[in-house]
Each structure stands twice: as C-alpha cells, then as structure tokens.
C-alpha positions as CSV (number, residue, x, y, z in Angstrom):
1,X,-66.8,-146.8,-76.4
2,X,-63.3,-148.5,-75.5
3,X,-60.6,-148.4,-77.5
4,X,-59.8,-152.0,-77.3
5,X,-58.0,-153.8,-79.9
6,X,-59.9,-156.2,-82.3
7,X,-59.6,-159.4,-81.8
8,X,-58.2,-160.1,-85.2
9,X,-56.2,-157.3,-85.0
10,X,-53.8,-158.5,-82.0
11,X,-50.2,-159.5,-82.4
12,X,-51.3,-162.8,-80.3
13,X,-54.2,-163.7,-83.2
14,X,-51.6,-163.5,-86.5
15,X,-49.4,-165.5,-84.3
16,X,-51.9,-168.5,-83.8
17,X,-52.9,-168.0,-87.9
18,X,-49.0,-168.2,-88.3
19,X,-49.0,-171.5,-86.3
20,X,-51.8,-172.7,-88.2
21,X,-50.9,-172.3,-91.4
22,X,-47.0,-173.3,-90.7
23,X,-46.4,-176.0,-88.2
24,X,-49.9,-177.2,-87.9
25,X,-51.3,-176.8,-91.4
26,X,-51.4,-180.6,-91.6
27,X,-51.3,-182.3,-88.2
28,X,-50.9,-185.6,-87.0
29,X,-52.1,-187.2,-84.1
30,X,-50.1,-190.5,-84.5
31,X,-46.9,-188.6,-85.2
32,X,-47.5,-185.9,-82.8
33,X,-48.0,-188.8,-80.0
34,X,-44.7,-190.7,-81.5
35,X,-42.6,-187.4,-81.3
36,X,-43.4,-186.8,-77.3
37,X,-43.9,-190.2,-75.3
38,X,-45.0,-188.3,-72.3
39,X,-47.8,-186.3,-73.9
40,X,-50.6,-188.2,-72.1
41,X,-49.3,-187.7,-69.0
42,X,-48.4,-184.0,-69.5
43,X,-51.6,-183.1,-71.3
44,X,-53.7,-184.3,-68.4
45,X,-55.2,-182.1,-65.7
46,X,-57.3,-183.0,-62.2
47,X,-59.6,-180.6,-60.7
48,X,-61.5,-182.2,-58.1
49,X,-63.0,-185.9,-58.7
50,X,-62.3,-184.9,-62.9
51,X,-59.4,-186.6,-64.6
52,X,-59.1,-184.4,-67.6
53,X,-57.3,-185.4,-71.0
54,X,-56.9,-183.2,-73.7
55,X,-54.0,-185.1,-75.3
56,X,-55.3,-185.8,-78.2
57,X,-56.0,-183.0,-79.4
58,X,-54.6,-181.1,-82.3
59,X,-51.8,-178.9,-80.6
60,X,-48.2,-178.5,-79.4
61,X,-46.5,-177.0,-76.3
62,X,-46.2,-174.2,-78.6
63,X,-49.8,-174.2,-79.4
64,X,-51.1,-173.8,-75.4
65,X,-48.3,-171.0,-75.4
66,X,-50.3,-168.8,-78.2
67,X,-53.6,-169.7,-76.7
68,X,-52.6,-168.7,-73.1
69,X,-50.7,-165.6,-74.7
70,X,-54.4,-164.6,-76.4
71,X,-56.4,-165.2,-73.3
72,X,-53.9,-163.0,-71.4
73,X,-54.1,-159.8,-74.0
74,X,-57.6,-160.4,-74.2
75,X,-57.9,-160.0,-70.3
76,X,-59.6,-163.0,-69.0
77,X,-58.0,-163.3,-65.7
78,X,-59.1,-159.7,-64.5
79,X,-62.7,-160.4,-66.3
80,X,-63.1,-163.3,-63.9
81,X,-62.1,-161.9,-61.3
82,X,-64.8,-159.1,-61.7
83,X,-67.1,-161.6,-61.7
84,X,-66.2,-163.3,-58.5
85,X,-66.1,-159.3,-57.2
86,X,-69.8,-158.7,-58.0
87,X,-68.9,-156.6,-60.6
88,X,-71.5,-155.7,-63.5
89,X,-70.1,-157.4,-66.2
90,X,-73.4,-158.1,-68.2
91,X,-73.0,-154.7,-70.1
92,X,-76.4,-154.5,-72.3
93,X,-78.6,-155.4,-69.0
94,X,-76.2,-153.4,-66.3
95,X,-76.0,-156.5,-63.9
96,X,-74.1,-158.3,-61.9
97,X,-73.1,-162.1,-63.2
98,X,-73.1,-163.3,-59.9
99,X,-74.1,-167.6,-60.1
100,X,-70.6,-168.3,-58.3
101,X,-72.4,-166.4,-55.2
102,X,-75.2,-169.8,-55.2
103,X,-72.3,-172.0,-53.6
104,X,-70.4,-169.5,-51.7
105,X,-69.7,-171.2,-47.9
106,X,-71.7,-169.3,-45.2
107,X,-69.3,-167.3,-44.0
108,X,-68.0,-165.6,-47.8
109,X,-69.0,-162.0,-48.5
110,X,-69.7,-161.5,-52.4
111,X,-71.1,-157.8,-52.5
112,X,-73.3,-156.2,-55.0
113,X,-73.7,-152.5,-54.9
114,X,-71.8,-152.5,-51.3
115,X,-74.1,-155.4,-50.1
116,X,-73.1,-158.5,-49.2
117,X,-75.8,-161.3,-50.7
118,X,-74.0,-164.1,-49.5
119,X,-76.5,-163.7,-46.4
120,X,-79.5,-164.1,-48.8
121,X,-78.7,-166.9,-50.6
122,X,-78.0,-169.1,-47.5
123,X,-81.7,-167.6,-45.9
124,X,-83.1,-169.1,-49.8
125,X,-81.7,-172.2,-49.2
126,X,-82.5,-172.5,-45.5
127,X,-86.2,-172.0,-46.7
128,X,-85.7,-174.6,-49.5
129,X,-84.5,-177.3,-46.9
130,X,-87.4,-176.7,-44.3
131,X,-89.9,-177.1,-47.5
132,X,-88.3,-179.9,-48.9
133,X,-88.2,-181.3,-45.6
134,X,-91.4,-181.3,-44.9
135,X,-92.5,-182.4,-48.6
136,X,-90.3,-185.6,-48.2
137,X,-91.2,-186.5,-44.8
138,X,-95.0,-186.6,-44.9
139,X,-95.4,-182.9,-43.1
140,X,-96.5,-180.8,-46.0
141,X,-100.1,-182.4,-47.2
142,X,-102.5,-181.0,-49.6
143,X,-105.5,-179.9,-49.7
144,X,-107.0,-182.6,-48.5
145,X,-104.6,-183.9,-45.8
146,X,-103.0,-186.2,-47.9
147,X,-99.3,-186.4,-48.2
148,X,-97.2,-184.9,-51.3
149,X,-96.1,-188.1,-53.3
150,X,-96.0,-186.1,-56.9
151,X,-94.3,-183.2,-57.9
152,X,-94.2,-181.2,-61.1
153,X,-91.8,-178.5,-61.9
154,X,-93.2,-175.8,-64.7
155,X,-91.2,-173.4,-66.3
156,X,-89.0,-173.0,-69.2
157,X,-85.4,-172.7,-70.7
158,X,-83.1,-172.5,-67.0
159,X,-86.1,-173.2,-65.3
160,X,-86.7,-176.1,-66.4
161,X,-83.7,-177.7,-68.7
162,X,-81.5,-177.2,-65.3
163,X,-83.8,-179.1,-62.9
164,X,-85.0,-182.1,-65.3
165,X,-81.0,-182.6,-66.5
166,X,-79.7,-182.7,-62.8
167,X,-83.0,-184.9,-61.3
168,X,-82.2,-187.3,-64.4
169,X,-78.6,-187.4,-63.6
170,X,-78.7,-188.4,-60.0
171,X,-82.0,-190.1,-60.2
172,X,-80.1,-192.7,-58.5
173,X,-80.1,-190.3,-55.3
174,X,-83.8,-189.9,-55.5
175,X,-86.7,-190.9,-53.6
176,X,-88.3,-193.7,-54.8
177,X,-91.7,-192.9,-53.2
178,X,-91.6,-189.5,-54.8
179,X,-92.9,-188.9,-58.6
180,X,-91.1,-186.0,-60.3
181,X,-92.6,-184.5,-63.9
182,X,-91.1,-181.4,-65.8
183,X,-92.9,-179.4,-68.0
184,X,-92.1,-176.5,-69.9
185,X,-93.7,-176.8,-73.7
186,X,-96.7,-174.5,-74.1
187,X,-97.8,-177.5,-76.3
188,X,-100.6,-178.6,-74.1
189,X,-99.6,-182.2,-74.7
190,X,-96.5,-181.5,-72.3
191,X,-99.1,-180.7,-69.4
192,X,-101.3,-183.0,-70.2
193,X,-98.9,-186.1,-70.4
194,X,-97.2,-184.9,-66.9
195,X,-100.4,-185.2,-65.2
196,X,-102.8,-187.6,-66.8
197,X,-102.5,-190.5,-64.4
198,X,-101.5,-188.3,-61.4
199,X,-104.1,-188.0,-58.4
200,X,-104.5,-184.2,-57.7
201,X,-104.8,-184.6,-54.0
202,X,-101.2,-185.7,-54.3
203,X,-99.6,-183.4,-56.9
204,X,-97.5,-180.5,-56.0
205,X,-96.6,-178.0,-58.8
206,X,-93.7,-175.7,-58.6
207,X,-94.0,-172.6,-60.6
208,X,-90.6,-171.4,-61.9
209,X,-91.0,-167.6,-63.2
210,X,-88.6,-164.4,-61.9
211,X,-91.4,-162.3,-63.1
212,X,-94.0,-164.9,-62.8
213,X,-95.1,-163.1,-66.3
214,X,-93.2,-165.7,-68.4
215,X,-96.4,-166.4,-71.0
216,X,-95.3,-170.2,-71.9
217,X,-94.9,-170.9,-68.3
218,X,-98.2,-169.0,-66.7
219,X,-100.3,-170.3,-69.5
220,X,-98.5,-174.0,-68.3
221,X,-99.4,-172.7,-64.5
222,X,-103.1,-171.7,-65.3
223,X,-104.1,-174.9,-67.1
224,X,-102.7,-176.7,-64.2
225,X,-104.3,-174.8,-61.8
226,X,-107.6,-175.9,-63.3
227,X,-106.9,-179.5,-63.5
228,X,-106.1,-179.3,-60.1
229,X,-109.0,-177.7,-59.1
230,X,-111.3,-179.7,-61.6
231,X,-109.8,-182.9,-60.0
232,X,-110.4,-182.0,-56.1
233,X,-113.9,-180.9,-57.0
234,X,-115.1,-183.9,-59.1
235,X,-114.4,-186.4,-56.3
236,X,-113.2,-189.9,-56.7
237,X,-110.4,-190.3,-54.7
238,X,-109.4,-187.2,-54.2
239,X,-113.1,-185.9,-52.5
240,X,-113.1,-183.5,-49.5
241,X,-116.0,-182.0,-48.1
242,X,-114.0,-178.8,-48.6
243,X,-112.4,-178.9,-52.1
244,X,-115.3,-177.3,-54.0
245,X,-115.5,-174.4,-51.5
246,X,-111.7,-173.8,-51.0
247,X,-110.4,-173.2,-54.3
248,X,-108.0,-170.5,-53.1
249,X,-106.5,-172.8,-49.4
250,X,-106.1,-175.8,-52.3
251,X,-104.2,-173.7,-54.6
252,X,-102.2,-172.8,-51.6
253,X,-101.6,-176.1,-50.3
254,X,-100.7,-177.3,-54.5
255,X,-98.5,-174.4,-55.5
256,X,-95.5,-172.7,-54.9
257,X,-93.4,-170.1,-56.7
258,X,-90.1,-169.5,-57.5
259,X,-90.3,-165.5,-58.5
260,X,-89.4,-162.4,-57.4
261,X,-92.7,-160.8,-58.1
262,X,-94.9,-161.3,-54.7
263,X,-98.0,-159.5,-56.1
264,X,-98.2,-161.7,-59.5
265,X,-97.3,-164.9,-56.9
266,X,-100.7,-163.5,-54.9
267,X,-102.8,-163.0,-57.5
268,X,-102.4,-166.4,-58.9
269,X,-103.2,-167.9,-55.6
270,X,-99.9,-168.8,-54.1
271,X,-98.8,-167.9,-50.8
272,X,-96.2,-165.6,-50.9
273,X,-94.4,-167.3,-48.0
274,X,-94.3,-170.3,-50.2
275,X,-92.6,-168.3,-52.3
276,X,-88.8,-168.8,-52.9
277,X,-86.2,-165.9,-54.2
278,X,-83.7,-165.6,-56.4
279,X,-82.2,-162.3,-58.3
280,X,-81.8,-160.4,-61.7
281,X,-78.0,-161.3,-61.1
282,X,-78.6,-164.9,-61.6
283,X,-79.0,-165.9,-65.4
284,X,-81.3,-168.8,-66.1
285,X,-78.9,-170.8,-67.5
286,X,-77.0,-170.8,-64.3
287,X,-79.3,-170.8,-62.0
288,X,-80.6,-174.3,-61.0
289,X,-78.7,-174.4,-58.1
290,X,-80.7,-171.3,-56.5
291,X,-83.9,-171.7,-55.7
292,X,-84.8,-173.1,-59.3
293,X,-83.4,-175.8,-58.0
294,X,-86.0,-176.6,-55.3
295,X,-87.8,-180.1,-57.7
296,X,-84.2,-181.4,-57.2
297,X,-83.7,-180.3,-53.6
298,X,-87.2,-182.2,-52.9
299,X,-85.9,-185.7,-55.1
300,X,-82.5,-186.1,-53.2
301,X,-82.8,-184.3,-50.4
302,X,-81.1,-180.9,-48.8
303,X,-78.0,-182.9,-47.8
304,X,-77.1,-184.3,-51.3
305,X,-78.2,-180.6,-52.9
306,X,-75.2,-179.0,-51.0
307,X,-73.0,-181.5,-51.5
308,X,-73.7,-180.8,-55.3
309,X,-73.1,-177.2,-54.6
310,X,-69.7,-178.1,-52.8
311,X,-68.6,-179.5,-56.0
312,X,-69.8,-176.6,-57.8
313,X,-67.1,-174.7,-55.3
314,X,-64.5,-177.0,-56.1
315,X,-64.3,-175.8,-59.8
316,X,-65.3,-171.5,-59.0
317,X,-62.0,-172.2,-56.4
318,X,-59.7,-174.0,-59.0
319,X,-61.0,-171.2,-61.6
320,X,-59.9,-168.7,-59.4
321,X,-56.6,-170.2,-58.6
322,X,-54.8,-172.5,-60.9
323,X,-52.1,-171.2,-63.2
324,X,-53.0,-170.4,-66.8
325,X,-50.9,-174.0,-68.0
326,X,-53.2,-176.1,-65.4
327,X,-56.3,-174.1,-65.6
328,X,-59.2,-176.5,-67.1
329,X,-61.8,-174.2,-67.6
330,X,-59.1,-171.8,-69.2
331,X,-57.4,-174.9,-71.5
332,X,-61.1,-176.1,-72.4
333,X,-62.2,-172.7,-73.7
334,X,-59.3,-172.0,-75.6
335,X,-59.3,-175.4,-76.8
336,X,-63.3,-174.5,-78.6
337,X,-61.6,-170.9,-79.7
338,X,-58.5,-172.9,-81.7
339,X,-61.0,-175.4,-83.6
340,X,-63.8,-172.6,-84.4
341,X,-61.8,-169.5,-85.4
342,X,-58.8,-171.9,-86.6
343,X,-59.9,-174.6,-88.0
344,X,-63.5,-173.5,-89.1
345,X,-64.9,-176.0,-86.8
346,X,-68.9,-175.1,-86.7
347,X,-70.2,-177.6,-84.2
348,X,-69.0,-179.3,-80.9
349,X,-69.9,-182.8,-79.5
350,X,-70.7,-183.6,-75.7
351,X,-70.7,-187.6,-75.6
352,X,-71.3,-188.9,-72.1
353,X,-71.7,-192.6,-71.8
354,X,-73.7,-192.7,-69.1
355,X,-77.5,-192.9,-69.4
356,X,-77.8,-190.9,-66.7
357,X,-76.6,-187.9,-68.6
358,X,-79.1,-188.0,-71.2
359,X,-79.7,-184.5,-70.8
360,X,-77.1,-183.2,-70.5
361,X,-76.1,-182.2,-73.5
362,X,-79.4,-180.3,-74.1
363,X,-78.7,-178.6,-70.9
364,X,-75.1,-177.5,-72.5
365,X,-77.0,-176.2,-75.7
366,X,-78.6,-173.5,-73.7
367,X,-75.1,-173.0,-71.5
368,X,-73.3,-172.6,-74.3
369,X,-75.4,-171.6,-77.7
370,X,-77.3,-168.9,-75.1
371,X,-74.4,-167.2,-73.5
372,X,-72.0,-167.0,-76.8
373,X,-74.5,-167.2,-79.6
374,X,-73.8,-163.3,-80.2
375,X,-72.6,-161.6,-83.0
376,X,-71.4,-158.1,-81.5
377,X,-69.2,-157.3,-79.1
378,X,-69.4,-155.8,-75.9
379,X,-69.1,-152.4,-77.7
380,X,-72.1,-153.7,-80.2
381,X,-69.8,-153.9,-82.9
382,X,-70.3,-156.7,-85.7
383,X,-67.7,-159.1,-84.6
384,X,-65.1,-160.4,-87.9
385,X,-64.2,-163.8,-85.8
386,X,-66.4,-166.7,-84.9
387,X,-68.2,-167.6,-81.9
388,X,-70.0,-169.8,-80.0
389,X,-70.8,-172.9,-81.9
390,X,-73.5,-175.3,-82.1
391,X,-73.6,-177.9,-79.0
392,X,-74.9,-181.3,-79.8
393,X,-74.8,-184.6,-78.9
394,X,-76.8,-187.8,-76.9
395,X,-75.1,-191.1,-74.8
396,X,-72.2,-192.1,-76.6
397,X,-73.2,-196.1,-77.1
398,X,-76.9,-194.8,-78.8
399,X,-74.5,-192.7,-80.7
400,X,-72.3,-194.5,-82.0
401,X,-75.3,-196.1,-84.2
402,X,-76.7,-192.9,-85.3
403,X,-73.9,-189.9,-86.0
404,X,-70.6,-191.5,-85.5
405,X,-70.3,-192.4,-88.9
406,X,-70.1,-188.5,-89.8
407,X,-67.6,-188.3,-86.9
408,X,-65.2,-190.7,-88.2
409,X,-65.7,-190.6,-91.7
410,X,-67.3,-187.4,-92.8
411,X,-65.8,-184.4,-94.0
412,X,-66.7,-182.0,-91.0
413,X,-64.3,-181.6,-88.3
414,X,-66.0,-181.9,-85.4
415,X,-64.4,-181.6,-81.7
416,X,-66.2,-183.9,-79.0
417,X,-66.0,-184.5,-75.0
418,X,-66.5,-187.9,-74.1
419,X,-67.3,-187.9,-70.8
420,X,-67.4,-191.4,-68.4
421,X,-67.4,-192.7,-65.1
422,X,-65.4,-195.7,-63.3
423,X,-68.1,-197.0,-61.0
424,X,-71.8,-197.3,-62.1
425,X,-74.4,-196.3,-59.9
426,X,-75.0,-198.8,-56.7
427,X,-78.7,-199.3,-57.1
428,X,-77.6,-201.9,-60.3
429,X,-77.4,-205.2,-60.1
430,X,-74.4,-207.4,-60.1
431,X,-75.2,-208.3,-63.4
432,X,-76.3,-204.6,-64.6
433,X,-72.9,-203.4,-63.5
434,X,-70.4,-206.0,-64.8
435,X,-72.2,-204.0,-68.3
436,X,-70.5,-201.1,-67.3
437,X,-66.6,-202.3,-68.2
438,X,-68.0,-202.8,-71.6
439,X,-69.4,-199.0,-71.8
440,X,-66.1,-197.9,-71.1
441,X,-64.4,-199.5,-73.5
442,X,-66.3,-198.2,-75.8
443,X,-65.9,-194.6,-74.6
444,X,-62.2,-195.4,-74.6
445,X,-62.7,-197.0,-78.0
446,X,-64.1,-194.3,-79.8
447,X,-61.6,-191.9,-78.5
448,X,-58.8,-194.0,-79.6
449,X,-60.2,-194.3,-83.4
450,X,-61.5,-191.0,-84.0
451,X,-58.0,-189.7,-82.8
452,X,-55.6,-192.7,-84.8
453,X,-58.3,-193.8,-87.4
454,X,-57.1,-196.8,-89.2
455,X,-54.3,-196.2,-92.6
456,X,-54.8,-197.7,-95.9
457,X,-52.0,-200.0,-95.5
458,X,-53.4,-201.6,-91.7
459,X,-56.6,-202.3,-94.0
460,X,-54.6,-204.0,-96.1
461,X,-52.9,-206.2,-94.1
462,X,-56.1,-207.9,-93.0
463,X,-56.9,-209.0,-96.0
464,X,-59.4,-206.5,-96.9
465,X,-60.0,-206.6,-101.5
466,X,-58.5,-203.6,-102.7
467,X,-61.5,-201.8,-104.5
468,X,-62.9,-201.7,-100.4
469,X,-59.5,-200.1,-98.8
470,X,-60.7,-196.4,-99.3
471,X,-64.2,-197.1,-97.5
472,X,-62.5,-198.5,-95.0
473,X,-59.9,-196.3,-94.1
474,X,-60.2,-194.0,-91.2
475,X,-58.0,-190.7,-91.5
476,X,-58.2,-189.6,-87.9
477,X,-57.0,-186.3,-86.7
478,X,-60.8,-185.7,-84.8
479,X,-60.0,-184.2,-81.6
480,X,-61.2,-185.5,-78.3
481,X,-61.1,-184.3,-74.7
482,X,-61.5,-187.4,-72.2
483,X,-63.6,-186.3,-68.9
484,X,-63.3,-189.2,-66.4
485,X,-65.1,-189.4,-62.6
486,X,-64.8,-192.4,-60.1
487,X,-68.9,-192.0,-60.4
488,X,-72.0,-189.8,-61.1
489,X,-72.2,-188.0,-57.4
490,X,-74.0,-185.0,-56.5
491,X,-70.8,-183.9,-56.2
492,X,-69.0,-184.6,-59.2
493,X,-72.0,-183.4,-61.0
494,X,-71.9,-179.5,-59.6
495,X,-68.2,-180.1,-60.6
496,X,-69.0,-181.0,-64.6
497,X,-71.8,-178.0,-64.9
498,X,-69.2,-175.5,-63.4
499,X,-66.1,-176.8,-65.6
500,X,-69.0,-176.2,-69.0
501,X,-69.9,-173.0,-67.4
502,X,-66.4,-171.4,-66.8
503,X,-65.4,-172.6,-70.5
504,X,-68.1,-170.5,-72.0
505,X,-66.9,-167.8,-69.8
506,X,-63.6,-167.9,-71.0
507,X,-64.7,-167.8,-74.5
508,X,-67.1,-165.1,-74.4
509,X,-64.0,-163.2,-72.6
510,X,-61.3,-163.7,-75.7
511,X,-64.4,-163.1,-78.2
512,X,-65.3,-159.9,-76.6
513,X,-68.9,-161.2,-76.2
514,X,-71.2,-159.9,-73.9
515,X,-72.3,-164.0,-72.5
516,X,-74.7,-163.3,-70.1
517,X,-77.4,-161.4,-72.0
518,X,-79.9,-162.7,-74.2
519,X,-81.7,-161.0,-76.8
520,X,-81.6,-163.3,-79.2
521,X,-84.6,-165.1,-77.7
522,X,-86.6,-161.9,-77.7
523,X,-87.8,-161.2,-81.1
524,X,-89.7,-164.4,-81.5
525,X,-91.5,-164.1,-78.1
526,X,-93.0,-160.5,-79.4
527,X,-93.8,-161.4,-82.5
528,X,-95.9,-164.5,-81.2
529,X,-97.6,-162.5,-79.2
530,X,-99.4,-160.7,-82.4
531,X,-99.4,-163.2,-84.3
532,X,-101.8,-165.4,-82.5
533,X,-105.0,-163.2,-82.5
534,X,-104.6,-164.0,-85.9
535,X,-104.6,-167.4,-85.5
536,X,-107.4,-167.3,-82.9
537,X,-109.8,-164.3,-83.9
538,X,-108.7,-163.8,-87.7
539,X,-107.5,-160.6,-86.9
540,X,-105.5,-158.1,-89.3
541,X,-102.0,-158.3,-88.2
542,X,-100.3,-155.3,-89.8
543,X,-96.3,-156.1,-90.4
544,X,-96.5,-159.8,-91.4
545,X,-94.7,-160.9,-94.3
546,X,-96.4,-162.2,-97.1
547,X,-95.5,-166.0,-96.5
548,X,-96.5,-166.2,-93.3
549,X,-99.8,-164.3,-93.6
550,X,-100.6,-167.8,-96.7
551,X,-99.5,-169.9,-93.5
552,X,-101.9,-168.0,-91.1
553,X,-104.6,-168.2,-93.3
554,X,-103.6,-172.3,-94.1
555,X,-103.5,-172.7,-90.5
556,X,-106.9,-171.8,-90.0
557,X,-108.5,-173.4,-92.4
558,X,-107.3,-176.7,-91.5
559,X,-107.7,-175.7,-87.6
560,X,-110.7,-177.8,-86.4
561,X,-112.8,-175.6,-83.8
C-alpha cells in the first residue's frame, strides 16, 4: 500500500478551499473582466489548429497558481510521463496505458516489457490500408463477385461509439458511393434497421471484439451472419450458383474481425488473415484510431486516417512538452477539478455547434464518465473528494431550445465547452454556408450571456414592467471554455479527442483514480447472463431480489411467444 497523502489532506487542497471560501466565495465575471483588460488575451492558449479560451471562467492568476501547485504534489507530470514510457499504470488490470503508441511516427520506439510495439502498430495499419484499399477501389468483392458498396461496423462501447462519432464528424471526407451503418444494441431492432434495405451481396460487416466473446456484439455478429447467408441463398439479386453451397467462402468474403482471439475469429467463419490486431494495452475508449478504427479508415480513406492520427500527435507532443501555465490538457483538467470538488459542480456540458459533432458528446460520456467514474483510489481506498462528473450535452443551436434555459437561469452550476469552427465544410452550398456566420454568433452569443447574464437594472432600462424584472434577469457567473478550429479536418479532429482524453488523464492523476480500468460495467453484464434463462425458460434464478423476480414473472406473462 503507499503511503501517499490524501488528497484532502495536502497543504495544496486547504489552500484552494482557503481561496474558495475567501477571495472567490462570491465571484464576478464582469468585475473580474473589468479589473484585468488583458484577461482574454492572457487566458488563451493554441495547441495546434485549437484556439483555446478559458477566460471566462471563474478564477484568478492566483487561482491557476493553486491548481498547478495541486497537480504538481499530486504528481501528474511523472504519471504521464509513465504513460508515454509504457509503463503499467492501470494498477487493478496490471497493464500498460499505451493509446499514445496508435499515432507514434514510424521511426518512435514506445516499449512494453523491453519490446518496442511501435513496429506493430505501423504492420496493423499497413494491413488496414491494403484492405481498405481494396474495399474502396472495387478489388475486394463478395461472395458473389460483386463490389463492396455497404459496410456495417458491429461492436459496442469503444468499438462502436469511436467509429460512428468520427465517420459522422468527417462524413464530409467520406465516400459518397460507400454506405456506412453502426450497430452495437443487442436490441434486434438496431440490426435489423442497419440492414433492412441493404443487398447482401454488397454488405461487408466488421466485427469489433478483443476477445471476439463480447455477448452483445457476437449475438449482433451471429444474427447477421444469418441474414447474410439467408439473403445469398434466397436469390433475387443477389443469386449465385454458389451461394447455397459456400456458406463458409461467403462468410469469408462478408466478414472480418477486429480481435485478438484467432481461434474464436475461425470458428465463426472469418479468415484469420482478415483479421486485424490490437492489444490489452489499448482501452476501448481510446482505441478507435487502432484497428477499431478500420469502418472509418474504409469511409475517408488511409491518407485522411493518418492525417487524423497526426493531429492526434500534435496534442500527445504538446502534453508532453508545454509548461504547466500553457499546458491545455493540464489547464482543462484542473479547470473540471476546481468546479466539481469546489464548487459542487455535478455535471459538465460539451456544446459543439456543428452538426457534424452530433456524437460527440456521447463519445466524451464514455471518455470521461468510464475512465473517472471510480470511487476508490489507486490503493482501493473509498475516496472523501469528488470525481468524475456526468458528461452531457447535443449541438449547441438544438440546444439552446431544449436545456439552455436550466443553463442560464437554473439553480445548478454547470460548466460547458462550446466548441465551433470558422469555415464550414466545402461540400455546402453558397447559400448553406453563408448559414454558418449565424451559427457562430450564436456559439459566441451564448458564451457571452451565460458568462455576463443581463442585471436587474439593464432590464429596466428597456422598458421591461417591473413585476417581470426578476424573470428576466440573468445572474451570470456560468463558466465557459471557447474551443475554436479554422474547420472540422481529420486533423483537427484527432486533435479535439486527444485534448478530452489527456484532460481525463489529468484528473484521474490529482484524484488518485485508477482511469483506465473498468469494473463498473461488470456487474450488470453477469448478472444478465442469469437472469435471462429466467426470462426465456422460467427457470429458478437463485439470488434475485424480490422486485425484480415480480418484474420477471410480469415480463413473461406479457411476453408474446
């Protein structure tokens, strides 16, 4: 056990509740931004093709001070950089966090163990170009000699919330000829709606498991399997003297796998060659720029992956090397840290106005909720500080008619990024893009009232009849951090999932949280797995609670068979 200091317990920690309670117990954004003229400018930081501002946000140059001060007792600097060593710093599972290794350059050696993988992950992606290659260009035809012109990705959690966030943000990068479907819901409505006006003689599924045993996504992969099959046999236009006889060549020529395990790959019917690799030091939630990543690879193609992997690179590089005061992933985190365990702040908004990123935010749940949803420390001791919080949010404009009313007006505090871009994507139309100033002021809009709000006395002046002033009145003081990008690039993209991803790092480091396990998602799986004879056979399930034994029993008497 290690004799490290609770967190609540360090000199640095009484001195930010100090702060708190003194010179920030009531803070003002309007007189904090009268008091220093050059606070936009100073509170701004670049990293790449990101323009970052955090300057309007609830702090002082004595504020940052504290915050770096608790990130530097708490050792995140020497934590990161046993990550970027290969070092095993997932302590309940005894691995290596190793995701940075995905968009090392060629020529880097990352070693686990004394090995360098560097060399592997480059061979992974060489294999994912020549397949994708040969999907896109006509080469790789099913069963029936027919090109691939529809592919569906199956898997679940990082296997599937990675790929369908990324194809949807750059779908302007895609192929148009190309049909792309994600499924991942064991709800056989997911499957069914992916497929139903697919030909099968076209379709190409990709099978996303490490140990190709995950039960949501095999059951997914079997029921697919046998539309395929029923399709090729019954004809129509997808008939081939050789599709009722070859039901294991048109599995091969349908499926492939991304897995470790090469017998389960066999046994289902996949070639292992058309099997792609990744490893027990890559965590789902980061791993959709391994091979999980291959559905994307296929819709833009292996130049624009890479150049999405650069800009992953960009941000690991700055991560590594800017000071503490210019840091962004280092400022972001300790930004979440100051409003959860100092303000009581519960939840945290990601508002991107950009259709594009409608995902995105459910993407950043499982980042973020996943990797720092713990309530031990590394040592398994009940942590007495808060953590991770809840992750929410959709497109700012849809938004801004649904929740922002809480936002303004509520009595939650509620942190939010607004993320935006200053170019929409090409493919518009001249008419489609002049929209896009008008989605930026809005982003800019929002930022501007939640942080100034509008006084009792400016609703006043305009008039307003005095019994409407208080329901009028916006108190401001709701943080924002600003995240602004020429455009939505491959690029620019790897550079946004990176900048999320080493902000929960940093977090999980100054809560003493193991973030790269996940155990929490466990229990549920197990228990499903004895509840449902009881839901299919009527079987005696010992150990179930009274209640949900009334909602077995409900269940199947309304359960039509």
């Amino acid at each position: 056990m290690s004799d490290r200091p609770r967190l609540t317990r360090r000199p640095q920690w009484t001195a930010l509740e100090d702060h708190r309670a003194g010179a920030m117990l009531h803070p003002s954004l309007r007189e904090l931004f009268d008091h220093d003229p050059g606070r936009a400018r100073r509170y701004t930081v670049r990293v790449g093709d990101l323009l970052i501002d955090y300057s309007k946000h609830l702090i002082t140059d004595e504020t940052l001070a504290l915050l770096q001060e608790l990130a530097s007792a708490t050792g995140v600097f020497g934590l990161r950089d046993a990550m970027f060593r290969g070092e095993r710093i997932n302590v309940t599972e005894n691995r290596a966090v190793l995701h940075t290794a995905l968009r090392a350059p060629r020529n880097a050696v990352v070693e686990v163990d004394g090995e360098n993988v560097v060399p592997k992950v480059h061979a992974v992606l060489d294999k994912m170009t020549a397949f994708a290659n040969r999907v896109r260009s006509g080469e790789w035809t099913g069963h029936t000699g027919r090109r691939i012109r529809n592919v569906v990705n199956i898997g679940i959690g990082g296997s599937d919330l990675g790929p369908a966030m990324a194809y949807e943000a750059l779908r302007a990068c895609t192929d148009p000829s190309l049909t792309f479907r994600f499924v991942s819901n064991v709800d056989g409505a997911d499957l069914h709606e992916a497929v139903r006006d697919l030909d099968p003689a076209e379709t190409l599924f990709i099978v996303a498991s490490k140990t190709f045993t995950t039960i949501e996504t095999i059951t997914n992969a079997t029921s697919a399997r046998s539309w395929l099959l029923k399709g090729l046999d019954e004809g129509g236009t997808s008939r081939s003297s050789e599709a009722g006889s070859g039901g294991e060549k048109a599995v091969a020529r349908h499926f492939v796998a991304l897995s470790t395990n090469a017998g389960k790959v066999a046994e289902f019917g996949i070639d292992p060659d058309n099997m792609f690799e990744f490893w027990d030091w890559v965590g789902g939630r980061y791993s959709y720029d391994s091979a999980i990543g291959l559905s994307l690879m296929i819709a833009i193609g292996p130049e624009r992956f890479r150049e999405m992997l650069d800009g992953f690179r960009i941000v690991d590089e700055h991560f590594l090397g800017a000071p503490a005061e210019a840091n962004a992933p280092l400022i972001l985190g300790l930004l979440g840290i100051w409003y959860g365990d100092f303000f009581d702040a519960q939840s945290h908004a990601v508002l991107p106005y950009s259709h594009y990123l409608s995902k995105f935010t459910a993407y950043l749940q499982q980042l973020d909720m996943e990797s720092n949803g713990k309530s031990v420390d590394r040592e398994g001791k009940p942590v007495e500080w808060g953590t991770g919080p809840v992750v929410w949010g959709t497109p700012g404009t849809n938004g801004q008619h649904a929740y922002y009313q809480l936002l303004h007006q509520g009595t939650r505090l509620i942190p939010a990024d607004l993320i935006g871009f200053a170019n929409p994507v090409d493919e518009l139309s001249d008419e489609l893009k002049a929209q896009h100033d008008l989605l930026t002021a809005n982003l800019f809009a929002q930022g501007q009232a939640l942080a100034f709000g509008k006084t009792a006395e400016e609703v006043r002046a305009e008039g307003v009849p005095e019994e409407q002033v208080p329901h009028r009145t916006f108190k401001g003081n709701h943080p924002t951090t600003t995240i602004l990008a020429t455009g939505l690039t491959p690029s620019v993209l790897g550079q946004l999932v990176a900048l999320y991803e080493h902000k929960v790092f940093v977090q999980g480091a100054v809560w003493n949280i193991d973030s790269f396990d996940q155990w929490g998602v466990e229990l549920g799986k197990v228990l499903a797995k004895r509840v449902e004879p009881a839901l299919t056979e009527g079987a005696e399930i010992p150990g179930l609670d009274t209640s949900t034994a009334a909602l077995v029993a409900a269940y199947r008497k309304l359960r039509k068979k």
